[in-house]
Backbone as ProteinMPNN parsed JSONL, in Angstrom:
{"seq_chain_A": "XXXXXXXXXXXXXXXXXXXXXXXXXXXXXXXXXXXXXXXXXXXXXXXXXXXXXXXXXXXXXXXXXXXXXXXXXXXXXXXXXXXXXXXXXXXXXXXXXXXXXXXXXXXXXXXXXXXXXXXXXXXXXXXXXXXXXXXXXXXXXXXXXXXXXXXXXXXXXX", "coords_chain_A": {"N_chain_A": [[41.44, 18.015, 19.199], [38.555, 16.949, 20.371], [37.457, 18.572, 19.032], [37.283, 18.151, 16.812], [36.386, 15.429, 16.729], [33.933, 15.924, 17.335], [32.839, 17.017, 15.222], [33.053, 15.1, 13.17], [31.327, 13.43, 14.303], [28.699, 15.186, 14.256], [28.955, 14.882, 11.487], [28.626, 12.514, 10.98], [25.89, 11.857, 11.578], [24.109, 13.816, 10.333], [24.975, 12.377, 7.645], [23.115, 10.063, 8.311], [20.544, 10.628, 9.032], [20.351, 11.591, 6.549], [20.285, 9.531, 4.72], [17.972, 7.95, 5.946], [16.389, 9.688, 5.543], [16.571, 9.562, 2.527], [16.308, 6.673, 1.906], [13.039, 6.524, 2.902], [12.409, 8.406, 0.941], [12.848, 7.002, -1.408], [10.887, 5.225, -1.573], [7.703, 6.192, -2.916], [5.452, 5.206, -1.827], [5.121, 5.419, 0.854], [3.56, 6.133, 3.528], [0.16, 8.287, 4.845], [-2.668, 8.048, 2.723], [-5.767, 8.831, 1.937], [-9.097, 8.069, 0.289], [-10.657, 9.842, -2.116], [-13.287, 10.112, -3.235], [-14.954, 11.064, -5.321], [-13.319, 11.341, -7.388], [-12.821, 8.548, -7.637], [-13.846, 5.605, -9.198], [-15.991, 2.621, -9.166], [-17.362, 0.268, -11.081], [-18.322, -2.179, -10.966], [-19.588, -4.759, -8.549], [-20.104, -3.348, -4.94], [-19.901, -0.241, -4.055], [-17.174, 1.341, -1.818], [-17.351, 3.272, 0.428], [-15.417, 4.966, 2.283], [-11.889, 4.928, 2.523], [-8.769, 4.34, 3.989], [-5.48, 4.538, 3.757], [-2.655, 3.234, 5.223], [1.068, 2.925, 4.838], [4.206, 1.417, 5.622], [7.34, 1.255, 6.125], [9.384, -1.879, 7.389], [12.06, -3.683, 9.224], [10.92, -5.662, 8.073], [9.787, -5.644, 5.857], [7.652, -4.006, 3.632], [4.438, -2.484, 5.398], [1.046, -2.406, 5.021], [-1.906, -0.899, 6.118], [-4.889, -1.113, 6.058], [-7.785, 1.031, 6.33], [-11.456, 0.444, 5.864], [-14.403, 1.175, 5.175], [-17.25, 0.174, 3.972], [-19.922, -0.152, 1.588], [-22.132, -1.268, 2.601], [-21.833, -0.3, 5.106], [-20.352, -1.369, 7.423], [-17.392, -1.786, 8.587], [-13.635, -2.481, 8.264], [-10.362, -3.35, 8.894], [-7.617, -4.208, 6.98], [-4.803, -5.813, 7.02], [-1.218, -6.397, 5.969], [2.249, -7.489, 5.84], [4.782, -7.259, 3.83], [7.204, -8.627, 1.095], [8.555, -7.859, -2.025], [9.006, -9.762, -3.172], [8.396, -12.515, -4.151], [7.545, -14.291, -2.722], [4.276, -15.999, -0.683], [2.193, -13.737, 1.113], [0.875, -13.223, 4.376], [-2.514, -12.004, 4.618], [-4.436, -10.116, 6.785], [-7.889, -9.688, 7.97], [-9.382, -8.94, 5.98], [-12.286, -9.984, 4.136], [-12.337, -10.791, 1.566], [-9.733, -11.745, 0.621], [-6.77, -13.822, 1.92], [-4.621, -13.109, 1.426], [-1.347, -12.599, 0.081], [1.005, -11.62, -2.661], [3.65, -9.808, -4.343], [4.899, -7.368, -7.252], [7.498, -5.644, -8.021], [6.981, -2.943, -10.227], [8.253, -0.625, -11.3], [9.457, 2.434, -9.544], [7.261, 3.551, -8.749], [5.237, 1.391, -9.424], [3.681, -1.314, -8.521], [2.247, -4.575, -8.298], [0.063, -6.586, -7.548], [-1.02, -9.994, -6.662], [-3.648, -11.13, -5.124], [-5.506, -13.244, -3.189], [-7.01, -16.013, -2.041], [-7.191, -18.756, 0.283], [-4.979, -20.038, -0.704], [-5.48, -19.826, -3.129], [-5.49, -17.988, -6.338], [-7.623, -14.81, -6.771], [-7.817, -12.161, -7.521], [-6.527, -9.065, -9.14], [-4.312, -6.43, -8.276], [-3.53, -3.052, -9.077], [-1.148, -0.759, -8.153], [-0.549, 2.308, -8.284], [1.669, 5.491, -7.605], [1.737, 8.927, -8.335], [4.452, 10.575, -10.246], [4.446, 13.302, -8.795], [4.174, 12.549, -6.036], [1.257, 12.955, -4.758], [-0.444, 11.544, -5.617], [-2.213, 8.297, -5.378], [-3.067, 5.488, -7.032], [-5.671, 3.365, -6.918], [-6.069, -0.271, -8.758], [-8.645, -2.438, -8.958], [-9.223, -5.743, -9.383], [-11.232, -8.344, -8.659], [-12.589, -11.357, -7.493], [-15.233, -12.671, -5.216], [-15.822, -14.871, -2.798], [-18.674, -15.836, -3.31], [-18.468, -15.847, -6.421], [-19.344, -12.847, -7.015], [-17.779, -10.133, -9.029], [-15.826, -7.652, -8.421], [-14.847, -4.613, -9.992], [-12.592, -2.008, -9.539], [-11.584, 1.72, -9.461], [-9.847, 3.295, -7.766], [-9.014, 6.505, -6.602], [-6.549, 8.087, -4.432], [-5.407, 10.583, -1.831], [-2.074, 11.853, -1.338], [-1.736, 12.067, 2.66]], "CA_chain_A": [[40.989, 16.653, 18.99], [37.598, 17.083, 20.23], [36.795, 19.465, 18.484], [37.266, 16.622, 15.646], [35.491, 14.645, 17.037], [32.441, 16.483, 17.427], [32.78, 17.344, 13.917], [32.725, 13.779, 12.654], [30.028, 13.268, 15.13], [28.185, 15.58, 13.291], [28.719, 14.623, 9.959], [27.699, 10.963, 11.291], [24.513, 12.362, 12.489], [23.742, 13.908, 9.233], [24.617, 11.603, 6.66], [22.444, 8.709, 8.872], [19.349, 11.408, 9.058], [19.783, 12.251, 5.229], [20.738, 8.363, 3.878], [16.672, 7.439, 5.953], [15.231, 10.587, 4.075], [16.612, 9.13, 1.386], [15.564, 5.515, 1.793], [11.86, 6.74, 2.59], [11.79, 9.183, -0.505], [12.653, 5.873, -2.444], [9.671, 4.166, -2.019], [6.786, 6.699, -2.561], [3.746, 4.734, -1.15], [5.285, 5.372, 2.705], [2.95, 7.758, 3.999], [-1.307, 7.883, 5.074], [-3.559, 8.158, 1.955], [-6.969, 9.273, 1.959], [-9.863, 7.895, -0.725], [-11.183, 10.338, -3.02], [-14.538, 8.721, -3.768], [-15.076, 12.216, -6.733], [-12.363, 10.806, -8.521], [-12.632, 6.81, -7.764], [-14.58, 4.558, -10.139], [-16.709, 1.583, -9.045], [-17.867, -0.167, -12.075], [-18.669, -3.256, -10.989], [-19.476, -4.85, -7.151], [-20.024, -2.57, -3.994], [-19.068, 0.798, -3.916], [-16.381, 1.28, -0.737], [-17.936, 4.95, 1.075], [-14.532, 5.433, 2.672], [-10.674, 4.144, 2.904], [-7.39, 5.16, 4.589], [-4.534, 3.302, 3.771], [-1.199, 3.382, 5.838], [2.154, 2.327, 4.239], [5.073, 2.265, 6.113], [8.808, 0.463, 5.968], [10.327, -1.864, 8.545], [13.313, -4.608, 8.149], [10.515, -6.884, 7.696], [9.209, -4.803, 4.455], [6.083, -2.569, 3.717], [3.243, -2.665, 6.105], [-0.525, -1.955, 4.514], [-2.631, -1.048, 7.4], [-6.145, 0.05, 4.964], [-9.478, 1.203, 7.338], [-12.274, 0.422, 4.741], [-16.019, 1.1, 5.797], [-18.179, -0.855, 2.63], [-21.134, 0.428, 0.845], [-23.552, -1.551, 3.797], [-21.776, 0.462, 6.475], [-19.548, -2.445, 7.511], [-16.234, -1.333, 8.847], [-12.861, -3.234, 8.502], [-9.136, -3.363, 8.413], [-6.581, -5.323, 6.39], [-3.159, -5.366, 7.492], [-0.482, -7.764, 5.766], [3.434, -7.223, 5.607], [5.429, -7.871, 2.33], [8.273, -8.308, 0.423], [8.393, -7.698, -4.015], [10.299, -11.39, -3.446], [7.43, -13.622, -5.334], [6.564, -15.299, -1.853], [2.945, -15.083, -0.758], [2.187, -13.117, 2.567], [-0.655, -13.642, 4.928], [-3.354, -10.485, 5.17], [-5.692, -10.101, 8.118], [-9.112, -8.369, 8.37], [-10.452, -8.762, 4.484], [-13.295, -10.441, 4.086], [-12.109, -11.546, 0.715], [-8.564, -12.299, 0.333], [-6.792, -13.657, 3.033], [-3.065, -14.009, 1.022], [-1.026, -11.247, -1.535], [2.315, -11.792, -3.453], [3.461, -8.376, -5.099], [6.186, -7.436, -8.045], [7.679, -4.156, -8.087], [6.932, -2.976, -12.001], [9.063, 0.402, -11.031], [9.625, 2.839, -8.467], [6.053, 4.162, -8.611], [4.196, 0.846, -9.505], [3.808, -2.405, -8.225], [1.163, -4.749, -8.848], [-0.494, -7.891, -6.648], [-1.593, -11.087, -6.7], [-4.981, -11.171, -4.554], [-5.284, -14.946, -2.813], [-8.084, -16.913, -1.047], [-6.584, -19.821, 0.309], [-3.975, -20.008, -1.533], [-5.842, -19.526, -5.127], [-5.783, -16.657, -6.995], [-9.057, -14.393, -6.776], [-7.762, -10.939, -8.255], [-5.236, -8.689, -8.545], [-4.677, -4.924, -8.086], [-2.157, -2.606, -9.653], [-1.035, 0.353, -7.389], [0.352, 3.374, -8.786], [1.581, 6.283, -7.467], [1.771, 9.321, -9.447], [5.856, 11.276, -10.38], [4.906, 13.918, -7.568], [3.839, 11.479, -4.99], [0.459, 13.701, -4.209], [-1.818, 10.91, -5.926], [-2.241, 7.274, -5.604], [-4.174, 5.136, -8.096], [-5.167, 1.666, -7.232], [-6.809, -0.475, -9.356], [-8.887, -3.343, -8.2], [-10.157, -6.43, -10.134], [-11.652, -9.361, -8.142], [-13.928, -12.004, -7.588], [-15.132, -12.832, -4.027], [-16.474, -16.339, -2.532], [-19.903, -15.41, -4.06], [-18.321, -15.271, -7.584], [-19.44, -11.202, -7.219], [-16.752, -9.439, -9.612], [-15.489, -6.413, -8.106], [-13.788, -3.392, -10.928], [-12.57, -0.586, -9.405], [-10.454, 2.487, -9.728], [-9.928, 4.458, -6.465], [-7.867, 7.445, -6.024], [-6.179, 8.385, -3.14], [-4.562, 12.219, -1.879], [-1.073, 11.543, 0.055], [-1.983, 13.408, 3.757]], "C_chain_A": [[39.494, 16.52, 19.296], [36.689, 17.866, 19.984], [36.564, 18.927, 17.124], [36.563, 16.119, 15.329], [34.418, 14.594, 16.767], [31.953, 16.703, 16.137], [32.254, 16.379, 13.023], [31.529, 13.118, 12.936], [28.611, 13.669, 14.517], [27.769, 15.006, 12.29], [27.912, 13.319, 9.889], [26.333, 11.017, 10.816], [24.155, 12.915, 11.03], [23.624, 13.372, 7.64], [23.479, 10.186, 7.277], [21.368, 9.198, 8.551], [19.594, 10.996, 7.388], [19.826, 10.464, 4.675], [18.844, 7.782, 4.766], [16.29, 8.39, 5.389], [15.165, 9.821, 3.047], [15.559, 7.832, 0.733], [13.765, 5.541, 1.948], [11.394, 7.546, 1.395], [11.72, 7.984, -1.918], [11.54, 5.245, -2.725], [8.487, 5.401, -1.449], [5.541, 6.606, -1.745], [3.906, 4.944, 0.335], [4.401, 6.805, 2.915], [0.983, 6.911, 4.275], [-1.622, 8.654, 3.584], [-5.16, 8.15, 2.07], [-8.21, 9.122, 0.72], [-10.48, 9.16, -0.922], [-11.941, 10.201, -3.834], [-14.852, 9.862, -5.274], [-14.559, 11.641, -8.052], [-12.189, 9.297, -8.954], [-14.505, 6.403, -8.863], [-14.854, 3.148, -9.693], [-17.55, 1.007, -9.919], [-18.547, -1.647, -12.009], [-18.934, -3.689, -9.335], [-19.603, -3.709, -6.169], [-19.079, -1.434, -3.896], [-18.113, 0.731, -2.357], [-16.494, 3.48, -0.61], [-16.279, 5.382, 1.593], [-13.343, 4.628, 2.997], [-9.547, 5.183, 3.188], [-6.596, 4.153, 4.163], [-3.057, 3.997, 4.202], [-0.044, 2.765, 5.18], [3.314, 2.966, 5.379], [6.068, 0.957, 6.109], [9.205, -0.246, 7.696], [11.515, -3.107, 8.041], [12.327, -5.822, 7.969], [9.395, -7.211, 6.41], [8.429, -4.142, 4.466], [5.039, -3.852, 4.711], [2.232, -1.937, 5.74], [-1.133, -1.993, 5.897], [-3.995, 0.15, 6.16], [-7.118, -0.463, 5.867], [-10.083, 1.182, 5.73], [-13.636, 0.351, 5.577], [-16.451, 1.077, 3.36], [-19.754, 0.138, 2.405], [-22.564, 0.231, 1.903], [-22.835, -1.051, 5.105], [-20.715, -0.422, 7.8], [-17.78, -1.61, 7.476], [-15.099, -1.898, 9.119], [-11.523, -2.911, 8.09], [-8.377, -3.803, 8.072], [-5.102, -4.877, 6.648], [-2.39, -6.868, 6.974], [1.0, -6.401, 5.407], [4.094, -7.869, 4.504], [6.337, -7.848, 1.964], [8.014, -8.505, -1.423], [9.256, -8.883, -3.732], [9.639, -12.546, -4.074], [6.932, -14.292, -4.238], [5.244, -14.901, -1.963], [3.153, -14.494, 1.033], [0.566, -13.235, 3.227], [-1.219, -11.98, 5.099], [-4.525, -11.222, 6.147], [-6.741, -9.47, 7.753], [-9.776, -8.383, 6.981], [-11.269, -9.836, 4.594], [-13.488, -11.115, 2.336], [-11.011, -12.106, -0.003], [-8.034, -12.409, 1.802], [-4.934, -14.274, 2.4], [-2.716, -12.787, -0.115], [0.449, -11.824, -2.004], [2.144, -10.521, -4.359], [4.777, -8.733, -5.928], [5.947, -6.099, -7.908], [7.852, -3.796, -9.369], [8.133, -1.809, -11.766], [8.943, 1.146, -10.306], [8.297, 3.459, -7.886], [4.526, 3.21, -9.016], [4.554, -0.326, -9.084], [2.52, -2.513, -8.369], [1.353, -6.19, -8.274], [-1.364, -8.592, -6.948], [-2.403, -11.167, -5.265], [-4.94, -12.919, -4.241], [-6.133, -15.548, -1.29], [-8.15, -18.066, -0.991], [-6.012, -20.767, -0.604], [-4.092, -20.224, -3.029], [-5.692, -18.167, -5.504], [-7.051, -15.408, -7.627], [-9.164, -12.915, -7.664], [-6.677, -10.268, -7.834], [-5.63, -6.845, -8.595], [-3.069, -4.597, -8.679], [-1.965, -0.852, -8.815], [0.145, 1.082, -8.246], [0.501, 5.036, -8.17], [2.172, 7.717, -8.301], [3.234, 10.412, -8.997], [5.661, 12.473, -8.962], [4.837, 13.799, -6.43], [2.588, 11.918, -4.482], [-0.741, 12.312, -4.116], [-1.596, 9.293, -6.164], [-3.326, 6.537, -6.16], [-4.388, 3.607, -7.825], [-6.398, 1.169, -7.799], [-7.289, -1.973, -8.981], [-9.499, -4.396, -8.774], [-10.525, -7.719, -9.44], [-13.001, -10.13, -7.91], [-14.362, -12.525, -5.612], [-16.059, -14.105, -4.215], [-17.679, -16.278, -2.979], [-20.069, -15.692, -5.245], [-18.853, -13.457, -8.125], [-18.107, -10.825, -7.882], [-16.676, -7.814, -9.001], [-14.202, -5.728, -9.533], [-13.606, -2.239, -10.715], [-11.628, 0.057, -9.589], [-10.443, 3.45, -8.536], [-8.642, 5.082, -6.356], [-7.5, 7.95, -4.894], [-5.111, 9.912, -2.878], [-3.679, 11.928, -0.468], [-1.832, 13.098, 1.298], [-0.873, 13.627, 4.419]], "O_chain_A": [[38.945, 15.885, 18.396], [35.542, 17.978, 20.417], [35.639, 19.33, 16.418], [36.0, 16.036, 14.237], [33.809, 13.702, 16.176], [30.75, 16.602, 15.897], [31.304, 16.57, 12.262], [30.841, 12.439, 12.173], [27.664, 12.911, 14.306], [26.619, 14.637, 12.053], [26.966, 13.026, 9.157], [25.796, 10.386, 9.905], [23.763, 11.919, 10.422], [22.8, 13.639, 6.766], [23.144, 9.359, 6.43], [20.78, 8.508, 7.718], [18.956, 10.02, 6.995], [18.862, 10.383, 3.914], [18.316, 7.021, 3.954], [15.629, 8.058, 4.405], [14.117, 9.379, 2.576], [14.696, 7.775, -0.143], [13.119, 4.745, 1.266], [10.27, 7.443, 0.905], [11.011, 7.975, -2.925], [11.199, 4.786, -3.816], [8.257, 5.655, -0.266], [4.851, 7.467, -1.2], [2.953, 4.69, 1.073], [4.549, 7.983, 2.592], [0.593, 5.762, 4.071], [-0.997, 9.664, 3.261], [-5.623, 7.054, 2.385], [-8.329, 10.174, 0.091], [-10.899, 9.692, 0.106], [-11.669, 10.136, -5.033], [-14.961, 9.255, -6.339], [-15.022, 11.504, -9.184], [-11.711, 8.836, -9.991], [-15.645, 6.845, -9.004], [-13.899, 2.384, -9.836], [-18.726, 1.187, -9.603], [-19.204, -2.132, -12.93], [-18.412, -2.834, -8.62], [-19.034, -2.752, -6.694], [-17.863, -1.507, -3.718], [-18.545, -0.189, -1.662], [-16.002, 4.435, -1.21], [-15.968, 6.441, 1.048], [-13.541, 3.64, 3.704], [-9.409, 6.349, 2.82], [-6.961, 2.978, 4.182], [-2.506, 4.97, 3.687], [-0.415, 1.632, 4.876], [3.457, 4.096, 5.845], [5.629, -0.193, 6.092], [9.301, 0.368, 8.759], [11.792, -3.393, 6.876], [12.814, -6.928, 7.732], [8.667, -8.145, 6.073], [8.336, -3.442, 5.474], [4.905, -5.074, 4.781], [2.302, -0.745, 6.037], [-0.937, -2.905, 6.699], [-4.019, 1.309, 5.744], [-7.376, -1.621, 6.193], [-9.545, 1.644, 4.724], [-13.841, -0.444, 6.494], [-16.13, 1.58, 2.283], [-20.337, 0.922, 3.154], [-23.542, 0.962, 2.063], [-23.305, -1.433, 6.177], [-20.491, 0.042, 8.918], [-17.227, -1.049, 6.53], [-15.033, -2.076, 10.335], [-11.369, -2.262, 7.055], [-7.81, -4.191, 9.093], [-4.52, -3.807, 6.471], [-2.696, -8.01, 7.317], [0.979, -5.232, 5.022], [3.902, -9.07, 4.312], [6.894, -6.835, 2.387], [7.245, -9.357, -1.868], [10.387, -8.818, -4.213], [10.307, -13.49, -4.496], [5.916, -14.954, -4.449], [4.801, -14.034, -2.716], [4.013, -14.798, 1.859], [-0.527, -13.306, 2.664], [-0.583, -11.027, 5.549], [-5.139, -12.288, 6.201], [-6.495, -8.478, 7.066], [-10.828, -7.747, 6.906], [-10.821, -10.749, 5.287], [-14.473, -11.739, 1.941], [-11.144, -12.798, -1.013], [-8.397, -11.679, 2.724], [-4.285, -15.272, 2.714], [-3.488, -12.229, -0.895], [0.832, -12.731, -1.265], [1.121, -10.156, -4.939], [5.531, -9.687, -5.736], [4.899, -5.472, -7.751], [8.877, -4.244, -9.882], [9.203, -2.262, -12.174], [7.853, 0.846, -9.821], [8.232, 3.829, -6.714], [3.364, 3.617, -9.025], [5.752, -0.589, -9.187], [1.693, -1.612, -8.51], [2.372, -6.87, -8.396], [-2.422, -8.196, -7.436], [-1.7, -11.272, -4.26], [-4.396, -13.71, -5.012], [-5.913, -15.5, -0.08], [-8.84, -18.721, -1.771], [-6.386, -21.839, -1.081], [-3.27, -20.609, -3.86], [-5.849, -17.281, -4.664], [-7.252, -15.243, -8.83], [-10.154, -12.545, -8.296], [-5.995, -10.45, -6.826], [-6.675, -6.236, -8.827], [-2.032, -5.255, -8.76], [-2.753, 0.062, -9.057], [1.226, 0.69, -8.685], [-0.479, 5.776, -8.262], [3.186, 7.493, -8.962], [3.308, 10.962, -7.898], [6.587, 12.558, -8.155], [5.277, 14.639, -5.645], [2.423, 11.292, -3.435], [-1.531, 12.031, -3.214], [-0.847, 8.964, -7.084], [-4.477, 6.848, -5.853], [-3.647, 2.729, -8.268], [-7.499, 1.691, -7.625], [-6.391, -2.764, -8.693], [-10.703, -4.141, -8.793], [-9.7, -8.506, -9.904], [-14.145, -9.704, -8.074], [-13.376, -12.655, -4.887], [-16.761, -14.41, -5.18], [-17.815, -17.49, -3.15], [-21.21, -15.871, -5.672], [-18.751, -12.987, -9.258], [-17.146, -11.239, -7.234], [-17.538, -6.969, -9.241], [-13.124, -6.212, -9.877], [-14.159, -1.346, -11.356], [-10.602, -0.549, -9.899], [-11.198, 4.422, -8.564], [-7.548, 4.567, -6.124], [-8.462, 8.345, -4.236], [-4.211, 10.216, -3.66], [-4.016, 11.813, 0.71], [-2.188, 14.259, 1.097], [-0.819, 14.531, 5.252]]}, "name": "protein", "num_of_chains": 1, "seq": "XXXXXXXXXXXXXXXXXXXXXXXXXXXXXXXXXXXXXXXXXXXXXXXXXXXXXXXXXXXXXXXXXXXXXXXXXXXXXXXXXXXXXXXXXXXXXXXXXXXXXXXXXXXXXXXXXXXXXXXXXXXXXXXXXXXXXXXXXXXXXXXXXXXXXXXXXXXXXX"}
């Protein structure tokens, strides 16, 4: 009998481990990303010298935690929590949106509504690419200035 036990115990213990693999392999963006300024495109507005961006799952949805140091040397972090449910969500630490609402297009793209008190300023379309190595986000906005920002920055999962 407890030798049963232990068995079941086991199996517990391994389908719980493999069913969170699972649930984190579902949503590719969980992980640190690293800008790849070689490969990113700034076409419009202030280049961005360096970004990290954190993704990670809790029961209260994805958490963005992105370090951004700016073209004038200016160093800041935006952190907002979300759900793909159409609400909006509050972000901290940007200096030009201070609000996001996302839709999940499919398992490798989603795409956000950008929001400065409570208008709509620009949106971004995040994609990460079938082997999860490379993330693509794309950035179109306007900031309190009317400055248009158009960028394309790639990112290498670390």
């Amino acid at each position: 009998m407890t030798k049963i036990l232990a068995h079941a115990f086991l199996a517990a213990l391994l389908t719980t481990g493999a069913a969170i693999a699972a649930g984190n392999a579902a949503d590719p963006v969980i992980g640190t990303w690293t800008l790849d300024a070689a490969k990113s495109t700034f076409t419009a507005g202030p280049a961005v010298k360096d970004q990290t961006r954190t993704y990670s799952k809790s029961d209260k949805g994805t958490t963005a935690a992105i370090k951004t140091v700016g073209a004038d040397g200016k160093e800041y972090t935006t952190e907002t929590t979300y759900l793909f449910d159409g609400k909006d969500y509050p972000v901290t630490g940007n200096p030009m949106y201070d609000g996001i609402s996302g839709r999940q297009v499919n398992s490798h793209t989603a795409t956000f509504t950008l929001k400065r008190g409570g208008k709509a300023v620009g949106t971004t379309r995040r994609r990460v690419s079938q082997d999860g190595k490379t993330l693509t986000a794309t950035l179109k906005l306007t900031d309190a200035s009317g400055e248009k920002t158009d960028n394309v920055m790639v990112f290498n999962k670390q």
